[in-house]
KOLSEDO-454151 format. One record per residue (C-alpha): residue in three letters; z negated, y, x. Coordinates in steps of 0.25 Angstrom, whole numbers, padded with zeros to 4 digits, always signed. Each point is the difference from the previous one (the first is absolute). Example, Ala and Ser with C-alpha at 12.3 -4.5 7.8 and 13.67 -1.06 7.14 Angstrom:
2
Ala-0031-0018+0049Ser+0002+0014+0006
***
This chain:
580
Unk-0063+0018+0086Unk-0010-0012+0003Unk-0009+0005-0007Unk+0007+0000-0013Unk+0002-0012-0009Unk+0015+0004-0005Unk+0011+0006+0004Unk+0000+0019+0003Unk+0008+0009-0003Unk+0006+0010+0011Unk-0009+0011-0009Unk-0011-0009+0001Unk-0002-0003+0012Unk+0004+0015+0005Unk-0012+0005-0009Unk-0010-0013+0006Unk+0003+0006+0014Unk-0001+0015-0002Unk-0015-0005-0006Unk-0003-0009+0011Unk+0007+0007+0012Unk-0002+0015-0006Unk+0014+0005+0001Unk+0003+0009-0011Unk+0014+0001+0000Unk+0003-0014+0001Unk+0012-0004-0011Unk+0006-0012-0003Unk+0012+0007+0006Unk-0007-0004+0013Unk-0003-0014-0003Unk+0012-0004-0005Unk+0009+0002+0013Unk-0012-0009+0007Unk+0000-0012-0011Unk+0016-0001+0000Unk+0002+0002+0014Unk-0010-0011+0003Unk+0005-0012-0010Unk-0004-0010+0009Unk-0015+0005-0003Unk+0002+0005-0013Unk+0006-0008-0015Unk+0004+0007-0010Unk-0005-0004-0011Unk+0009+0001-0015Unk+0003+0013-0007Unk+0007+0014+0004Unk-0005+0006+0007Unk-0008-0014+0005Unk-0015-0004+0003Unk-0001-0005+0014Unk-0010-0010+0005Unk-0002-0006+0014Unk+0010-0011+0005Unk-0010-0010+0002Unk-0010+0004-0012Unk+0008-0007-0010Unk-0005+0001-0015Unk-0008-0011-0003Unk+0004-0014-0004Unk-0002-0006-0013Unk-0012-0011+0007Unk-0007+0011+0006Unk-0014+0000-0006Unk-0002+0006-0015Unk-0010+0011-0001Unk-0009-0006-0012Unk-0010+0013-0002Unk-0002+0003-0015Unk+0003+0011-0007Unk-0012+0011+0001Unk-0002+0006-0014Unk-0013+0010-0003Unk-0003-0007+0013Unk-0002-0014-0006Unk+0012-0013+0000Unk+0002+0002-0015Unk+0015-0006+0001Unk-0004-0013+0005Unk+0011-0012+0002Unk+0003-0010+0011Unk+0002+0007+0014Unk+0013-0002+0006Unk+0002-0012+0009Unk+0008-0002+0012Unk+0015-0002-0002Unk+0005-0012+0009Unk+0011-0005+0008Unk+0007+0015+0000Unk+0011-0005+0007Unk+0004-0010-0014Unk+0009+0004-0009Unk-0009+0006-0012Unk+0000-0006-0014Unk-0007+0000-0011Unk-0008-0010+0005Unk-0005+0009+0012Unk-0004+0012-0007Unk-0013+0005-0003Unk-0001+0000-0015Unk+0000+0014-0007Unk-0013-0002-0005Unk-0008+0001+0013Unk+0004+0014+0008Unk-0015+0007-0001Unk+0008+0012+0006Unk-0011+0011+0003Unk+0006+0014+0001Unk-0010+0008+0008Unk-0005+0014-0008Unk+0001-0007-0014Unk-0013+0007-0005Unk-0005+0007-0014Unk+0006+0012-0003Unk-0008+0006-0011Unk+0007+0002-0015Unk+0011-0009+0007Unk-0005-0014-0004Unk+0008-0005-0013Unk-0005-0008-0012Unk+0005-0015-0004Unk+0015+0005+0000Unk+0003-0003-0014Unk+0010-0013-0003Unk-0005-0006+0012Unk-0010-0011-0001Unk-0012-0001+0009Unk+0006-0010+0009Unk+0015+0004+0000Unk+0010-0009+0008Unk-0001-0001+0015Unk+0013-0001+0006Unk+0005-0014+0003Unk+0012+0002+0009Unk-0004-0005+0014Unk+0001+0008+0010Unk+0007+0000+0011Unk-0007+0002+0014Unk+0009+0011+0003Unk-0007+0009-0012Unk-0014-0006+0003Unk+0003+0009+0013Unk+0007+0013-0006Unk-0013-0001-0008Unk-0009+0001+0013Unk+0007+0010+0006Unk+0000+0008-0012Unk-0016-0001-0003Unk-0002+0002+0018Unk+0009+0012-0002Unk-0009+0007-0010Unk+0008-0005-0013Unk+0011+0007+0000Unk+0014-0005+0008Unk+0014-0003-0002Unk+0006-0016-0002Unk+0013-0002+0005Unk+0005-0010-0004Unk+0014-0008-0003Unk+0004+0001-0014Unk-0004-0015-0006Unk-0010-0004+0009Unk-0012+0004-0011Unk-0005+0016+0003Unk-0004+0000-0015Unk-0010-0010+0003Unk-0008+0008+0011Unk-0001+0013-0012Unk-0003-0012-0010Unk-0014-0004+0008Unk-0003+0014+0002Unk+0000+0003-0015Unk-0007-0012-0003Unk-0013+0004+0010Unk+0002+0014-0007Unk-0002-0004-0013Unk-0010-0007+0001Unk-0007+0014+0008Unk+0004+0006-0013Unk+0008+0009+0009Unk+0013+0008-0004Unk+0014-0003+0006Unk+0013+0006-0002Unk+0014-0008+0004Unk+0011+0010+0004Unk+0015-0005-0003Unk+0014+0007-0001Unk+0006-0007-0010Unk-0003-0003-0016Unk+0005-0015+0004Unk-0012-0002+0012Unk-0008+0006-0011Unk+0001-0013-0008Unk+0002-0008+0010Unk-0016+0003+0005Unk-0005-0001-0014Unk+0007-0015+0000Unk-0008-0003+0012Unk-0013+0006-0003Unk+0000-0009-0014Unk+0006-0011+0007Unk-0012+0000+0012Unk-0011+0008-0005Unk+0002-0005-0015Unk+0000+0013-0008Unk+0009+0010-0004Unk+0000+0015+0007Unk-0002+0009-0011Unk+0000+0015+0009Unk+0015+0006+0005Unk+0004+0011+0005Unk+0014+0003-0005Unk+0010-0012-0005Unk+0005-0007-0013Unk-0005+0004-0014Unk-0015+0000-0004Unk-0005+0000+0014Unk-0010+0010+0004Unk-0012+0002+0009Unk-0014-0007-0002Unk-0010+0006+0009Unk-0010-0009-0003Unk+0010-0013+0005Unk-0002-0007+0013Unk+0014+0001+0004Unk+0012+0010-0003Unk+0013-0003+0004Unk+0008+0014+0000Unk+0014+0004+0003Unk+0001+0010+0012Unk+0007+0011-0006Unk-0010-0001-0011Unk-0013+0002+0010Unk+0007+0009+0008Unk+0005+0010-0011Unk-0017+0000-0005Unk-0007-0005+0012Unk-0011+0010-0003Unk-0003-0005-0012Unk-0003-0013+0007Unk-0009+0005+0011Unk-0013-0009+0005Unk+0004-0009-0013Unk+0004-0012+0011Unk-0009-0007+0010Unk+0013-0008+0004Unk+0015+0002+0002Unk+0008-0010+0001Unk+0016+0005+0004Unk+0010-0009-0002Unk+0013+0004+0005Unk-0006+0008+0011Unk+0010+0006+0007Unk+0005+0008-0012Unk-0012+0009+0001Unk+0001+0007+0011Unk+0011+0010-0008Unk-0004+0015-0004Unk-0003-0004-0013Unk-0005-0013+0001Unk-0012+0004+0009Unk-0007+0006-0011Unk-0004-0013-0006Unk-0005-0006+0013Unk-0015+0006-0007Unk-0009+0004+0012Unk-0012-0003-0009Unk+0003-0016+0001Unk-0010-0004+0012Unk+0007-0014+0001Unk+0016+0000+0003Unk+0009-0012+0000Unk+0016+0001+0002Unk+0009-0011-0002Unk+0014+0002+0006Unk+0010-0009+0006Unk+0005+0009+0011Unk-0009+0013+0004Unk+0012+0008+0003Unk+0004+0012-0007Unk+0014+0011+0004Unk-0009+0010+0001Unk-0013+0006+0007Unk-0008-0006-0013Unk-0008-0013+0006Unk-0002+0009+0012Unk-0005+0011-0006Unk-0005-0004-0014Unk-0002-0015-0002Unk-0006-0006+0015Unk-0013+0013-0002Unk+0000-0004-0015Unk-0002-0017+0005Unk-0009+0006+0011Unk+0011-0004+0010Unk-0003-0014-0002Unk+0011-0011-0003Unk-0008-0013-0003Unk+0010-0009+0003Unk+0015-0001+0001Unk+0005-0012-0005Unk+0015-0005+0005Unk+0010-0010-0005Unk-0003-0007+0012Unk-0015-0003-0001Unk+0004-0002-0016Unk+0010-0011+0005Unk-0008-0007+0009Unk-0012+0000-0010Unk+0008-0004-0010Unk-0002+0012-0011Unk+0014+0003-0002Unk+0011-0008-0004Unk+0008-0004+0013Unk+0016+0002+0000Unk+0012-0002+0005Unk+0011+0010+0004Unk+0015+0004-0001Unk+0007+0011+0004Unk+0013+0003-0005Unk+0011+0009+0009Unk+0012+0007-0007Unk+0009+0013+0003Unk-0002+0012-0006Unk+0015+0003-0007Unk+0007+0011+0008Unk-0002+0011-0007Unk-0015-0002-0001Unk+0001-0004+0015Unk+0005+0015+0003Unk-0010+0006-0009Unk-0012-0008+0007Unk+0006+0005+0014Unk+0000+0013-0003Unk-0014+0001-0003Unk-0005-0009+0010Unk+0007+0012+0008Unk-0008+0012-0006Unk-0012-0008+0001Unk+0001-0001+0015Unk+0004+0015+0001Unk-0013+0004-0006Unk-0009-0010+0007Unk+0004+0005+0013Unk+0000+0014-0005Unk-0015-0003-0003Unk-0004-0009+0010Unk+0006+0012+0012Unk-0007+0013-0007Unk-0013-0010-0003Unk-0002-0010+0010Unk-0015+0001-0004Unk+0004-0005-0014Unk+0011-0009-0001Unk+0003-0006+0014Unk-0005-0013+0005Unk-0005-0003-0014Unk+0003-0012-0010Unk+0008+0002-0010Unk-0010+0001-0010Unk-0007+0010+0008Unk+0012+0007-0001Unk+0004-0001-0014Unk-0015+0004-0003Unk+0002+0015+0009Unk+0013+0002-0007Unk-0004-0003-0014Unk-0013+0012+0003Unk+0010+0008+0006Unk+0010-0001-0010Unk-0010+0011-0007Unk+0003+0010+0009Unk+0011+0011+0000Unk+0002+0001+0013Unk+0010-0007+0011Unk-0010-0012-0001Unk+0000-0002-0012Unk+0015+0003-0005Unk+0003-0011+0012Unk-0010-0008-0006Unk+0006+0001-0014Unk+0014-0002+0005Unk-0005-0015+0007Unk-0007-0004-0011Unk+0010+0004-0010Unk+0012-0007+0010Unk-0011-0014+0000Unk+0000+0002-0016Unk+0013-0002-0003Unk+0001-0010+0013Unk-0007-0008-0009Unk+0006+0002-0011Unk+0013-0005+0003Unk-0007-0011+0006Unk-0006-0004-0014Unk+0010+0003-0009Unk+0011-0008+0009Unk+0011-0006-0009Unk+0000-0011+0010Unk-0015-0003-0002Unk+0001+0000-0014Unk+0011-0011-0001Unk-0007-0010+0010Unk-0013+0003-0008Unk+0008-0005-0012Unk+0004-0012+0009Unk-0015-0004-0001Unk-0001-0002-0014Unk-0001-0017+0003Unk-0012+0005+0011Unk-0005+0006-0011Unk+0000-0011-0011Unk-0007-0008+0010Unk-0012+0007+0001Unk-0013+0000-0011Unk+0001+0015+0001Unk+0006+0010+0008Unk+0004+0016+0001Unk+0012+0008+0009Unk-0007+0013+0006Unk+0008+0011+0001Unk-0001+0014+0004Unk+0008+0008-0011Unk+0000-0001-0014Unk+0017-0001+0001Unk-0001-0011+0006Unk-0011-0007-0007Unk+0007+0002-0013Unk+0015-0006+0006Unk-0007-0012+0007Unk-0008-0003-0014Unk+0013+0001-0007Unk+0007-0011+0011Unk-0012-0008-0003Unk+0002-0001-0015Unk+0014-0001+0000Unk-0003-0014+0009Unk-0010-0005-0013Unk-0012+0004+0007Unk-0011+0008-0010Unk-0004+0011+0009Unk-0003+0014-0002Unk+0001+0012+0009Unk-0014+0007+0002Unk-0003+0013+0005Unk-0005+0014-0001Unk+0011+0004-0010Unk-0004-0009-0011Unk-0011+0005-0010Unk-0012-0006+0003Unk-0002-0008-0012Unk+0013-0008+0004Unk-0004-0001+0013Unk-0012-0008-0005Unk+0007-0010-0008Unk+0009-0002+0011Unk-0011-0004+0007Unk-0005-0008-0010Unk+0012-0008-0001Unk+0001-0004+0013Unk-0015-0005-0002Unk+0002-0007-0012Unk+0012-0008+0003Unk+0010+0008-0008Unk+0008+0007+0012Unk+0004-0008+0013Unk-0004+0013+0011Unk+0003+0016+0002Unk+0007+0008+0006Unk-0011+0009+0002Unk+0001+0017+0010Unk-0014+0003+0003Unk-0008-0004-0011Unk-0004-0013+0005Unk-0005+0005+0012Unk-0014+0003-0002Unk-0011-0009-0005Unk+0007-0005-0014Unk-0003-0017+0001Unk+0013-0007-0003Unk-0005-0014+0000Unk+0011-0014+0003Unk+0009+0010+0009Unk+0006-0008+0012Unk+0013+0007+0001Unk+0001+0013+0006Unk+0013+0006+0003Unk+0002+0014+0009Unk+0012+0006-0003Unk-0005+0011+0009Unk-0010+0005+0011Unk-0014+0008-0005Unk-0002+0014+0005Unk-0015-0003+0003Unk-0006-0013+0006Unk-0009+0000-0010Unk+0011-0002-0011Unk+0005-0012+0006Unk-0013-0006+0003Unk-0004+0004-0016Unk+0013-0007-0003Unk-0002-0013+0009Unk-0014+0000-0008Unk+0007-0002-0012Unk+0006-0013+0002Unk-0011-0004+0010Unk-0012-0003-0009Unk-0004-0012+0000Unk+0007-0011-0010Unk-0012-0009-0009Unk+0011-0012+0005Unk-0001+0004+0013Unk+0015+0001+0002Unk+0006+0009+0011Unk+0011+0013-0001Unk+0012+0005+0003Unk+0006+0014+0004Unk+0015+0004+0001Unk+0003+0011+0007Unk+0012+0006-0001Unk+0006+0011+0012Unk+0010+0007+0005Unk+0005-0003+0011Unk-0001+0010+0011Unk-0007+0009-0005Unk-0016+0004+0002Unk-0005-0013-0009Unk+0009-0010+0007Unk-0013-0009+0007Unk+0012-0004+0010Unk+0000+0013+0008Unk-0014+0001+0006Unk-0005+0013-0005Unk-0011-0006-0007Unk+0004+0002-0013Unk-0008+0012-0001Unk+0010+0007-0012Unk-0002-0014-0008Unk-0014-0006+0005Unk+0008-0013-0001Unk-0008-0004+0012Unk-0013-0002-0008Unk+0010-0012-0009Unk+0003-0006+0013Unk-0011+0000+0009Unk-0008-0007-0011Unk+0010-0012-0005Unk-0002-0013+0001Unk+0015-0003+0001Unk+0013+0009+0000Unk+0015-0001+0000Unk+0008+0011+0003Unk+0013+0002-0008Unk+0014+0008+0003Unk+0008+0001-0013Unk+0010+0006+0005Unk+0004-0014+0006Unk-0004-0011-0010Unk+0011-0004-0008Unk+0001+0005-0014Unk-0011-0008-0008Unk-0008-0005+0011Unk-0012+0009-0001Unk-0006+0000-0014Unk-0001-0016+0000Unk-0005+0000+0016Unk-0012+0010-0004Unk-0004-0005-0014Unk-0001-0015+0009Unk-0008+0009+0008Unk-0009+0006-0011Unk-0002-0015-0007Unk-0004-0006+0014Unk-0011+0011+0000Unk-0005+0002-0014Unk-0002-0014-0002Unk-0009-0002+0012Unk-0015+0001-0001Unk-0006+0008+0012
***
């Protein structure tokens, strides 16, 4: 592992050793037992299942050294700009004011020669000297983009949603242009769609005129530098689209390790970049598809904690809110948690190998691959994750949560911008309604409303006519609400990942640097209650509280009636009102 400059798989390193030592049937099945039983030797790194590095080979720091090789094109520097500089005082929080410009990176990606019939004319619309991009960047991408060139142009970015992933794919567009080299830009959504040709005009200064799938009068240009295509588009005809691309950029990575998904990730694309928040997926997808595909490289993984300290993410304070689940729903929650403990132990007993000694992630993930099968396996593995379903059901359609939501309707007013994350459409509708019957102009958003509402909602909340949403699911990933610094959980996320996409959401850094607030709202002896020590591993809470600057923890079972909505908007105001 000294002898690489990021972070191995298991599979990796398992298919390095049978090479170097000339043992055939070495698995990763091998290694893993020997890289978890030795932690104090080995980190793991992100993802599920993780990277792992040595403990005292660290990634490198944002001062260490910047590699300023140009890029080789036909053999000669033909992209020529300033070579990067080294970035000082790493240990100082990062501004605007530290950060290397956006027009310098002179990123070489290694193999970037001519391929014949594959060099395009003078994109048409485009003027010989089109816009460089004029962000800075921040030394964090400086070194996902030196990985990623070491790594032989292709790797995965995770990184926290709102700490500028975007910008990493906008300078390798830039270079590829100019190359007169063809790239492709995966995304699951009509909405991320737009959102990447608002970015593309606004850094790179001309309009993307080649889609694949999307609104009316889009098609495919073959003949333009850049495509932005929606994934079941390319997937549903990716052999039309075979050795069209030199790059792909996919946004939203994890998405794409699904059956059908796969298909778009063209194997004909020598260069390969993902963007993703959290490299995790429920199944054997990022294992299997997505690591091979990203040739097992993650280029850097970028936490809330180094975004915090280098002051790329907005920071926040925190408050947690306990309540008691009615009795009725109190019953109910019991009598699944006690399925669920039948079936965990049914499987941990008949598959030790499997599902004991492991996180609950690595748990979850095992019962969701299971739940496929018709066997004893997988009808315990359906029965637990059934139970956990409507665990979590109860816990977001609670009639006592949606009351205290509605007590912060002053929290609300107090903020720029804000939106309640929910997890069923139920109760995003009931909350929404509360909130307008308190004179708040919010809307519900989620998956049931047409997507042509969904977007004036959005745009609403943008423009200044709506005060927040009440939003499911559909603000999770990648759509930029800008002026949020109000989140509100009404309950836990399934995936990690969900909460950090969430968190992302309100965490984008403000133009007035001012800081955030979240509200969290629990039950009270349940799996999400931060209180009991269990890590919050059915809520992810723990990623809120690790990384607040300030949190007050709140039992509103005993505040006297009227107490907690003026107590947490004078919380929100203290916040929202104070630069970072």
């Amino acid at each position: 592992m000294q002898e690489h400059p990021h972070p191995l798989s298991a599979k990796a390193i398992a298919n390095f050793l049978r090479h170097k030592l000339q043992i055939s049937d070495l698995k990763k099945s091998h290694i893993n037992p020997i890289l978890y039983a030795n932690r104090h030797l080995f980190v793991p790194v992100g993802s599920n299942p993780p990277f792992w590095r040595l403990k005292d080979d660290s990634v490198p720091d944002a001062g260490a050294p910047v590699d300023s090789r140009p890029l080789p094109i036909n053999g000669q520097n033909t992209l020529r700009t300033a070579s990067l500089g080294r970035i000082e005082n790493p240990q100082k929080p990062i501004d605007d004011d530290n950060c290397v410009g956006a027009s310098v990176p002179d990123v070489n990606l290694p193999g970037f020669e001519v391929v014949p019939g594959r060099n395009l004319p003078p994109p048409p619309g485009i003027p010989d000297r089109f816009t460089s991009p004029v962000r800075p960047l921040f030394p964090w991408q400086v070194q996902a983009l030196q990985v990623w060139r070491s790594s032989g142009g292709r790797g995965v970015v995770e990184a926290v949603t709102g700490s500028g992933k975007s910008m990493v794919a906008i300078q390798l567009l830039y270079h590829f242009i100019k190359a007169r080299k063809r790239s492709l830009i995966l995304v699951p959504s009509t909405a991320l769609q737009e959102q990447w040709h608002r970015e593309i005009k606004a850094h790179l200064g001309f309009d993307t005129v080649s889609h694949i799938g999307g609104g009316p009068g889009y098609r495919y240009r073959q003949q333009s530098p850049i495509t932005i295509g929606i994934v079941n588009s390319v997937a549903q005809n990716a052999p039309l689209y075979t050795g069209h691309f030199d790059l792909i950029i996919a946004d939203e990575t994890h998405r794409y390790g699904a059956s059908f998904f796969r298909r778009a990730l063209l194997d004909t694309a020598s260069f390969r970049l993902g963007l993703t928040a959290t490299f995790e997926r429920s199944d054997d997808g990022v294992g299997e598809v997505l690591k091979p595909y990203f040739n097992e490289t993650i280029c850097l993984v970028y936490d809330f904690q180094r975004a915090r300290k280098e002051n790329v993410v907005a920071r926040y304070g925190a408050v947690f809110i306990g309540v008691d689940l009615d009795p009725q729903e109190q019953k109910q929650y019991q009598e699944f948690g006690t399925v669920m403990t039948k079936k965990r132990n049914y499987l941990k007993n008949n598959w030790p190998d499997k599902y004991d000694g492991v996180s609950f992630g690595e748990f979850l993930a095992q019962a969701v691959l299971a739940s496929q099968k018709n066997d004893g396996e997988g009808l315990a593995a359906r029965g637990y994750i059934h139970a956990m379903t409507q665990r979590r059901k109860i816990l977001s359609e609670s009639t006592v949560k949606t009351r205290c939501a509605e007590t912060l309707a002053p929290a609300a007013r107090t903020a720029n911008k804000f939106v309640f994350f929910c997890e069923t459409q139920i109760a995003a509708e009931s909350i929404a309604n509360r909130l307008q019957a308190s004179g708040l102009l919010v809307a519900a958003h989620h998956s049931g409303i047409p997507d042509q509402e969904r977007s004036g909602i959005l745009d609403g909340l943008k423009h200044g006519g709506l005060h927040g949403v009440v939003a499911v699911h559909t603000l999770d990933e990648g759509v930029d609400v800008p002026n949020l610094d109000l989140g509100v959980v009404v309950a836990g996320t399934k995936q990690r990942r969900q909460m950090i996409q969430r968190m992302g959401r309100v965490l984008r850094k403000k133009p007035d640097g001012r800081k955030a607030v979240f509200v969290v709202i629990y039950a009270k002896g349940t799996a999400e209650d931060p209180g009991l020590g269990i890590n919050c591993e059915e809520s992810h809470f723990d990623v809120l509280i690790q990384n607040a600057d300030r949190k007050e923890f709140l039992d509103a079972t005993t505040m006297p009636p009227g107490e907690l909505g003026p107590r947490v908007a004078a919380f929100v105001a203290e916040h929202v009102g104070v630069p970072n």
